[in-house]
C-alpha positions in Angstrom: 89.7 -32.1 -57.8 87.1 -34.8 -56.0 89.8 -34.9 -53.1 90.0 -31.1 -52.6 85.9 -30.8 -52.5 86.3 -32.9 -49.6 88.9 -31.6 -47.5 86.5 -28.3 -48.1 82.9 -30.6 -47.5 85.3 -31.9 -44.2 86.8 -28.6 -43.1 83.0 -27.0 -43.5 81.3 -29.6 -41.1 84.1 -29.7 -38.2 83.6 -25.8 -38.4 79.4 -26.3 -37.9 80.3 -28.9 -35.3 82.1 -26.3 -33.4 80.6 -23.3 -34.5 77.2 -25.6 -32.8 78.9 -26.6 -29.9 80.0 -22.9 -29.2 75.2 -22.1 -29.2 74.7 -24.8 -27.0 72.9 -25.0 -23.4 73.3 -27.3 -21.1 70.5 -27.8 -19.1 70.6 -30.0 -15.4 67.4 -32.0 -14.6 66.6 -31.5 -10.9 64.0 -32.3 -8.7 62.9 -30.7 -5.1 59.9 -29.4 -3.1 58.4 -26.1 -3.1 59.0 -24.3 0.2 58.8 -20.4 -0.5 58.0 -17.8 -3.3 58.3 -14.3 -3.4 55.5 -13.3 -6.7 56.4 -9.9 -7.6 60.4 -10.9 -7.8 59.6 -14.3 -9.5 61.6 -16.2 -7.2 61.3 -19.4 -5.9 62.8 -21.7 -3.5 63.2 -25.0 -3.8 64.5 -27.8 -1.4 66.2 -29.3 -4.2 66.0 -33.5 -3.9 68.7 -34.0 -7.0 72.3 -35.2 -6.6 74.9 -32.3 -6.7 72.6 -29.7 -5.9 71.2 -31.3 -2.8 69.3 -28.2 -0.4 67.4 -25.1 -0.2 68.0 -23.7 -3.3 66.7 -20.3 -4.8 65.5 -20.2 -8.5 64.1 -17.3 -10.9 60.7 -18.2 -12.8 60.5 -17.4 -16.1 58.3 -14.0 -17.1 54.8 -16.3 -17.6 55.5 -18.6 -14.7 55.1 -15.6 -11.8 51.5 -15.4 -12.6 50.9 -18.8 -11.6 52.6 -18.9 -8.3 50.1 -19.4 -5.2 50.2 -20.8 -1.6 48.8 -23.8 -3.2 52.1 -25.1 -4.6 53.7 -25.2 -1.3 54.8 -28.4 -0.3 54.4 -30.0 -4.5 57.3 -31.8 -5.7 58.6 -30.2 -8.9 60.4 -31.7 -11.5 62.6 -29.0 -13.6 65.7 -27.7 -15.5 67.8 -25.2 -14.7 70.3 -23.1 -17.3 73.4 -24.8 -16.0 75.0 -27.9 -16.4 76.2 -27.4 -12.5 74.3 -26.1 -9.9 76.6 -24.2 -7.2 75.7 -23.1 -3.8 74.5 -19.2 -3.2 73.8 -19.0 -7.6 70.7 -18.2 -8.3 69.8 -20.0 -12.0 66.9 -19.6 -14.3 64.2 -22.3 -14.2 63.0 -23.7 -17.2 59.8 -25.6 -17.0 59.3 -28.0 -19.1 55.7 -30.0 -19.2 53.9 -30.2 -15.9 54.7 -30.3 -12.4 
């Protein structure tokens, strides 16, 4: 009896391992400059410092974030993530902004 329960406690964890794996995001850490913004479309571009994703990039703010854009912030280094584990040429990802800039 004990050795079924745990092929069924076993069998029950590899499937919330994968099940987990399936809902997860993978999110690339990059760092660039601010060169451009357009407000009411929320984007921004960004001459992205980071390995692998190395350029003038283009990125969409989040909903709250377009509020805050201003001439101000160009030229500031940003640090943020984007919804992507790669970042390939001519995409346009989602910024996520985590903390400050």
């Amino acid at each position: 009896m004990s050795t079924i329960l745990k092929t069924i406690g076993s069998l029950f964890f590899v499937s919330l391992l994968f099940i987990s794996t399936l809902h997860a995001v993978d999110e690339l850490y990059l760092r660039g400059i601010i060169r451009s913004y357009d407000k009411q479309k929320g984007i921004i571009w960004v001459n992205v410092l980071s390995e692998g994703c190395r350029g003038l990039r283009e990125f969409r703010l989040p909903e709250n974030a377009k509020e805050d854009l201003d001439p101000s912030l160009i030229g500031q280094k940003i640090d943020f993530y984007i919804n992507s584990s790669v970042c390939e040429e001519g995409k346009i990802y989602n910024m996520i902004l985590k903390g400050g800039r």
